[in-house]
N, C-alpha and C positions, 0 to 999 in steps of 0.2 A: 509454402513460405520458404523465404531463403535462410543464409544464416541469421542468426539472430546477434543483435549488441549488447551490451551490457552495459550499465555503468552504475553506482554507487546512487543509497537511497536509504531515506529515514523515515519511520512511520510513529505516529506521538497517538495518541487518543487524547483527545482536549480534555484536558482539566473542568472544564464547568460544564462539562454535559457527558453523559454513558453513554453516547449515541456516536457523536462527531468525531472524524480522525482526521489529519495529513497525510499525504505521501511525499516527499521531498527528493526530487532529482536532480541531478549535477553532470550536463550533459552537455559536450561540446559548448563549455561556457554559458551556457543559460540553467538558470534556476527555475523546473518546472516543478508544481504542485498540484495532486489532487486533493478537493474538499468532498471530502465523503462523511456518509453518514450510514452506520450501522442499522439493521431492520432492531435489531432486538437491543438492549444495556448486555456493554461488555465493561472488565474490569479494566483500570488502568494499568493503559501499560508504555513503555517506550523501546525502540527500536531504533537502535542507532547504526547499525551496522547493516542493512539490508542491500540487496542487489535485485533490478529489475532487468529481463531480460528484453528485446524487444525488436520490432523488425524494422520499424523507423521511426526518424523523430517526431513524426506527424500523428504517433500513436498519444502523445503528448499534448492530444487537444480535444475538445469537444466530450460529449456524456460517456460513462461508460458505468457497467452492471461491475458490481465483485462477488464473485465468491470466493471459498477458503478455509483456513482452520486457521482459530488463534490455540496453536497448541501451549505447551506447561513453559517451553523454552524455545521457543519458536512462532514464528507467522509464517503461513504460507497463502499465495492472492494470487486467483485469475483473473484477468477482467475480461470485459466481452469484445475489447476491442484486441486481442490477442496479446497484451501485455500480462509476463509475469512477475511475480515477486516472493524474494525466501528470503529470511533473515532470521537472524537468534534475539531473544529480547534481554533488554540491559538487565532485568531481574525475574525471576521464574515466577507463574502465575498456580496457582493451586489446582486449576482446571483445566480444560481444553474445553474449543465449543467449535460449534460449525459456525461461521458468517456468509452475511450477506449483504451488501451495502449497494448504494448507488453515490453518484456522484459526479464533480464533472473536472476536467485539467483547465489548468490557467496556468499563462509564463509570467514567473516575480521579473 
């Protein structure tokens, strides 16, 4: 793969369910999101600051696998379509856990 891009990304865990997350990107004027959903209940958490890395913007569509670690002060997310993601969370969690999600991209 060549170089990779970057640009600015939010990750929320949905309020009514320990399963469900966003991923929110802001890229070349389009608002992409993934809807994903955790294998196991994770704690809530919010991620406002995150960056994904990525080789194009076509990585921004269709299913993809996560894995990861939602660490104490931190997320970190691969997906299986070659996209990544690191960010620090707006407030520290008591634990770390391994994840694993599926999910798919849609453009708002």
């Amino acid at each position: 793969m060549g170089d990779k891009y970057s640009a600015p990304a939010s990750v929320i865990r949905a309020t009514n369910s320990p399963t469900r997350f966003g991923i929110n990107v802001l890229y070349g004027g389009h608002l992409y999101q993934y809807f994903g959903q955790f294998s196991a209940s994770v704690p809530s958490f919010i991620t406002s600051t995150a960056t994904v890395k990525f080789d194009s913007p076509h990585q921004f569509s269709g299913h993809a696998q996560v894995s990861g670690r939602l660490g104490t002060e931190g997320i970190s997310l691969v997906l299986s379509n070659g996209l990544t993601l690191e960010g620090v969370l707006d407030k520290p969690l008591n634990s770390s856990t391994v994840v694993s999600a599926s999910g798919y991209w849609g453009e708002i």
